[in-house]
N, C-alpha and C positions, 0 to 999 in steps of 0.2 A: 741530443739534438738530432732531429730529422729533418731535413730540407729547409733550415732552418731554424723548425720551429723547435719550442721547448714541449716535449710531450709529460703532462701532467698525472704522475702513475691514478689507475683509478680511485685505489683506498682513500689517498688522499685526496682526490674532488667530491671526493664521497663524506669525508670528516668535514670539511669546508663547507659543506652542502647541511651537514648536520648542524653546523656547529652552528652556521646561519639563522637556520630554521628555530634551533633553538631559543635563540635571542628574539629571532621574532616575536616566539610565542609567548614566550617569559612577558614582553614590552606590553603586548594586546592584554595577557594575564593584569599585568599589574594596572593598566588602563581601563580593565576592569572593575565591577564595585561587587566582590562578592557577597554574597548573602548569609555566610557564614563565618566571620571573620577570625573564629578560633583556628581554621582550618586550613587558613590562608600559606602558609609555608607548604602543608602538603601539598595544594597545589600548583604553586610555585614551582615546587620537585616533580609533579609528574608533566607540567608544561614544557619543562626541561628534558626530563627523560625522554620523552616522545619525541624529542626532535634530537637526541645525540644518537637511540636508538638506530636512526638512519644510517649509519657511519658502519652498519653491517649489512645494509638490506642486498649487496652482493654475495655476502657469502652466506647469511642465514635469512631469506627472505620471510619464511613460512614467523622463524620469531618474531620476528623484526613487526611483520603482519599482526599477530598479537601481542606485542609488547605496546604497539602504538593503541591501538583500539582497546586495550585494558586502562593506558594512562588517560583517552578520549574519557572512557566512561566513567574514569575518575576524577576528573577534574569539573567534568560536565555534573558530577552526584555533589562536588562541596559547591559549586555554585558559579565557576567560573564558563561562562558564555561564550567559548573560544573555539573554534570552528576546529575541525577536525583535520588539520592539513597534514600533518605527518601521516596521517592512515591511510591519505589520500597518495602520497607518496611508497609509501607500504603499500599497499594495492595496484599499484604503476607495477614495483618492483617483481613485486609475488606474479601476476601475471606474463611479465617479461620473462620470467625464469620456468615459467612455462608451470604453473599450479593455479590451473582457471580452478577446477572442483573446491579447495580448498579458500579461493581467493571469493569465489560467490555465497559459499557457506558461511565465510569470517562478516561479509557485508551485509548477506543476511540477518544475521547477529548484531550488527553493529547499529542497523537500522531501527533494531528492535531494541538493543540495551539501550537508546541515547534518551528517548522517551521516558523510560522506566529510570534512568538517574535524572531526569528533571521531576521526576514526581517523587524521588526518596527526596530528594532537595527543599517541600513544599509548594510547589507548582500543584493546580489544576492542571486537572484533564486538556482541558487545548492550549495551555500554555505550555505542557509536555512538549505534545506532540508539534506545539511550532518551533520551540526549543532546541530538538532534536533532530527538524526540519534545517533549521540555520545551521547546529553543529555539523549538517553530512548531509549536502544536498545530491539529491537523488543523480539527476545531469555531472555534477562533479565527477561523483563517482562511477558514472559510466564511462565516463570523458576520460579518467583516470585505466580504468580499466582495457578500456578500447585502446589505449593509445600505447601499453604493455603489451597487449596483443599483436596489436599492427607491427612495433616494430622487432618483436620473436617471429613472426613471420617474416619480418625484412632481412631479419638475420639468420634464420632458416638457408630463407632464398639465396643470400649470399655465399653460404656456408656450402650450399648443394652446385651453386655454379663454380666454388674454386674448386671444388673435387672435380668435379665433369671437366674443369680445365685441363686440371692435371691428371686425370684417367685419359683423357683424350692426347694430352700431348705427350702420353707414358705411350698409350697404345700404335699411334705415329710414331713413334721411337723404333717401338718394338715392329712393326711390320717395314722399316728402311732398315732397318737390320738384318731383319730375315730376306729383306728384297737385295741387298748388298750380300747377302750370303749364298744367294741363288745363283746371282750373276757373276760371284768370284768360282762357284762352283762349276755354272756352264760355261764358262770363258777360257778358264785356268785351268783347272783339277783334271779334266780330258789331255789338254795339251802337253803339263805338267806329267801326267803317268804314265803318254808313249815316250816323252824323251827318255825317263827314268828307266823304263822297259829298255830304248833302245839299248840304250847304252850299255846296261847291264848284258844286252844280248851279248853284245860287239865286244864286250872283255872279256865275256866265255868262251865266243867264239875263238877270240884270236891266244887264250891259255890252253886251248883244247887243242889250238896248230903247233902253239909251242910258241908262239911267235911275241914278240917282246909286246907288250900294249902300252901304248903310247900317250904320256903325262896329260896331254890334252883331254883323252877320251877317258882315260883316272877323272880327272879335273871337273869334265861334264854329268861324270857318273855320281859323284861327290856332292856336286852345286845341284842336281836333279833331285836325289835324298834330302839335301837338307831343306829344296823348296817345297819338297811334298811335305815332311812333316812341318815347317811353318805354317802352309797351306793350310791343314788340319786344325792346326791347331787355332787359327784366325778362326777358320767357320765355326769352328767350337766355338769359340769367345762370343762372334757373331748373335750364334742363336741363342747361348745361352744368357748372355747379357750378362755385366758385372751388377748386379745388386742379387742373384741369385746365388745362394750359398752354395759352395764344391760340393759335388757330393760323386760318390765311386761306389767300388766297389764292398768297403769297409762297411758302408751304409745299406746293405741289403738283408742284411739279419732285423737291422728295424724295419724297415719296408715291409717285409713278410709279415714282421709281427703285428704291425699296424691292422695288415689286410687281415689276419686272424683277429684281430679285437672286433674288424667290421662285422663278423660275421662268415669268411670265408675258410673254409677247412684250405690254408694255403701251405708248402712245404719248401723248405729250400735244402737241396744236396750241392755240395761242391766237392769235385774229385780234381785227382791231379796233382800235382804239383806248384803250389804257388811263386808265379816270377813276377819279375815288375813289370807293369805296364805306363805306358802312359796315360797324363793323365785325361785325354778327348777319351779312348778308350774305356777308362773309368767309368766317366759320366755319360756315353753313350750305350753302356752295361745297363748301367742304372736306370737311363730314361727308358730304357725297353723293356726290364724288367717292371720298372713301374706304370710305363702307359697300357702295359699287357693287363696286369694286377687289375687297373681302372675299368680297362674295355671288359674283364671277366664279370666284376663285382656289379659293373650298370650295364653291362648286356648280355651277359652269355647264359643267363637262370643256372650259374653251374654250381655246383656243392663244392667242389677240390679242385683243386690250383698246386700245380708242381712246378718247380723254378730248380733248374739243373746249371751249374758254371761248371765245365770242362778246363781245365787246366792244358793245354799243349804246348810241345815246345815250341811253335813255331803262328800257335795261335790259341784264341779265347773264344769259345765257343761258349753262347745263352740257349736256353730253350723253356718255354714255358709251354706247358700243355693246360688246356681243364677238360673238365667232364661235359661239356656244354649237350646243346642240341643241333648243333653244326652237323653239317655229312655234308660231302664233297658234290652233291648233286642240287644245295641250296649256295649258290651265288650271288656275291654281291658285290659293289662299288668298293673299293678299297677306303676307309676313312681319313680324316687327317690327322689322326695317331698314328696307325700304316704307313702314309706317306710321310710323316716326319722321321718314324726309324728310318723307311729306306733312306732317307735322304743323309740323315747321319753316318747309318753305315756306311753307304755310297763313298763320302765323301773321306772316310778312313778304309780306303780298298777293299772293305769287306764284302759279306753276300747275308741277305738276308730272305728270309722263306717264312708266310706267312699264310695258312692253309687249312680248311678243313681236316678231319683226320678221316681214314674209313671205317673205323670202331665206332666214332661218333667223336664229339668236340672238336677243339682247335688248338692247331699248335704254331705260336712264334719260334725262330729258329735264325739264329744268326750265328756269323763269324767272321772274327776279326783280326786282323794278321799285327802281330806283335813285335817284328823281324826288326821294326824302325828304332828300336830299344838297345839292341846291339851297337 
């Protein structure tokens, strides 16, 4: 039930539809006077076939299209003068499913065999061709066909405006995201990481006097840490959105290999000591290693691409160089791959440096402090 109503699945309006048609054509059949009266059961049988054949025209239309216009031309050669309605039907379908080429070449056919079985039947020449005329009149089967077409296109159109719905109300999504992620960024993240700083000064200061430090300013130093890393770890969520898979730092041996299947001579070293990080960290590794990878392969005309992970105690340092045609003396607008790393990094204390070299190429360059881990 929806909204009351009783929704009818389509197979079966589809059998209903068949089963109808077939009775019809049977009734007009036997109201008929064929001219061959040995032959009359076979007929019977294909007046009926033509019209159960329907009961697949969704899922095998292109058959379905010659199963009806083989039984036409059979029924139309023993003698029975029964119009062609299933192929007419057939023809709707086959065009809806989107096989014009096929559905005009069968009609073609159809126009030409109907004639040609009222003259194996014993017909004259213009008794054929009126015969054949009544079986499958020309207008029908336009009527038929136009009317498959129009509403494949209705349903095209349909099909093309709930996508744009929903690209549109995904991409609304995604920019209150990132606009909600900016503004927790400029609002919070600054205020956020002088308290953290003070605090941290003021119990060094006063362990360096000797002097007891006081539960409150513990308490402030404490509640400061744990709002930075939640902080973090929001705007991570923010931009990355939940319907995009994790992905870290584990993920960067595919990444690379990827960029080598595309074509670029790409390399990854990682030295150091592996600790744990978190996981914004992770995937702020990764999108910089990967929007690097991008900007090389669609712009930089480089041949080699090197991706270096630093291990520190105290921090995780990325670098990607390539071979490009950059020098420090060709300057440009920072892109909006550029400003999303900074933004990332930015927003996990880090530093990021993104530069021509004086050899020639460019090198990405960041770091990110790990300490919040402790």
């Amino acid at each position: 039930m929806e909204r009351g109503r009783l929704r009818v699945p389509a197979d079966v309006g589809d059998g209903v539809i068949a089963v109808g048609l077939a009775a019809a054509l049977l009734v007009s059949g036997m109201s008929a006077e064929p001219t061959t009266g040995d032959l009359n059961q076979l007929g019977y049988a294909l007046l009926v076939a033509s019209g159960l054949a329907l009961a697949a025209r969704r899922r095998a239309p292109l058959v379905v299209l010659a199963v009806t216009g083989s039984c036409a031309v059979g029924y139309q050669a023993i003698g029975f003068d029964v119009p062609a309605v299933a192929f007419l039907f057939a023809v709707y379908a086959a065009m809806r499913a989107g096989h014009r080429l096929a559905t005009v070449a069968a009609s073609v056919a159809m126009l030409a065999a109907l004639p040609l079985a009222a003259l194996a039947n014993g017909h004259d020449l213009g008794a054929a061709l009126a015969q054949g005329r009544d079986a499958l009149e020309v207008a029908w089967l336009i009527a038929a066909a136009a009317a498959g077409e129009a509403l494949r296109q209705a349903e095209l159109r349909a099909d093309e405006a709930d996508r744009t719905r929903e690209e549109t109300a995904q991409r609304r999504a995604d920019e209150e995201r990132l606009h909600i992620a900016r503004e927790l960024h400029d609002s919070l993240t600054h205020q956020i990481s002088v308290i953290k700083l003070q605090s941290e000064v003021a119990v060094h200061v006063a362990r360096r006097r000797g002097e007891e430090v006081p539960e409150a300013l513990l308490a402030i130093q404490e509640a400061g840490r744990e709002a930075s890393r939640e902080l973090r770890a929001t705007l991570a969520a923010l931009r990355d959105g939940d319907s995009n898979p994790p992905r870290g730092i584990d993920h960067l041996p595919e990444l690379v290999d990827r960029a080598r299947a595309s074509g670029l001579d790409a390399t990854l070293t990682i030295e150091g000591e592996r600790g744990d990080v978190p996981a914004a960290v992770g995937r702020t590794v990764y999108r910089i290693v990967q929007e690097s990878l991008t900007n090389v392969a669609k712009h930089a005309a480089s041949a080699t691409a090197s991706v270096r992970i630093d291990w520190r105690p105290d921090a995780l340092a990325v670098r990607i160089d390539d071979d490009g045609p950059a020098t420090p003396s060709i300057t440009s607008a920072p892109g909006v791959g550029l400003l999303g790393m900074l933004e990332r990094v930015t927003a996990l204390g880090g530093r990021l440096r993104a530069a021509p070299r004086s050899e020639g190429g460019f090198t990405v360059e960041a770091e990110l402090p790990v300490e919040q881990t402790s």
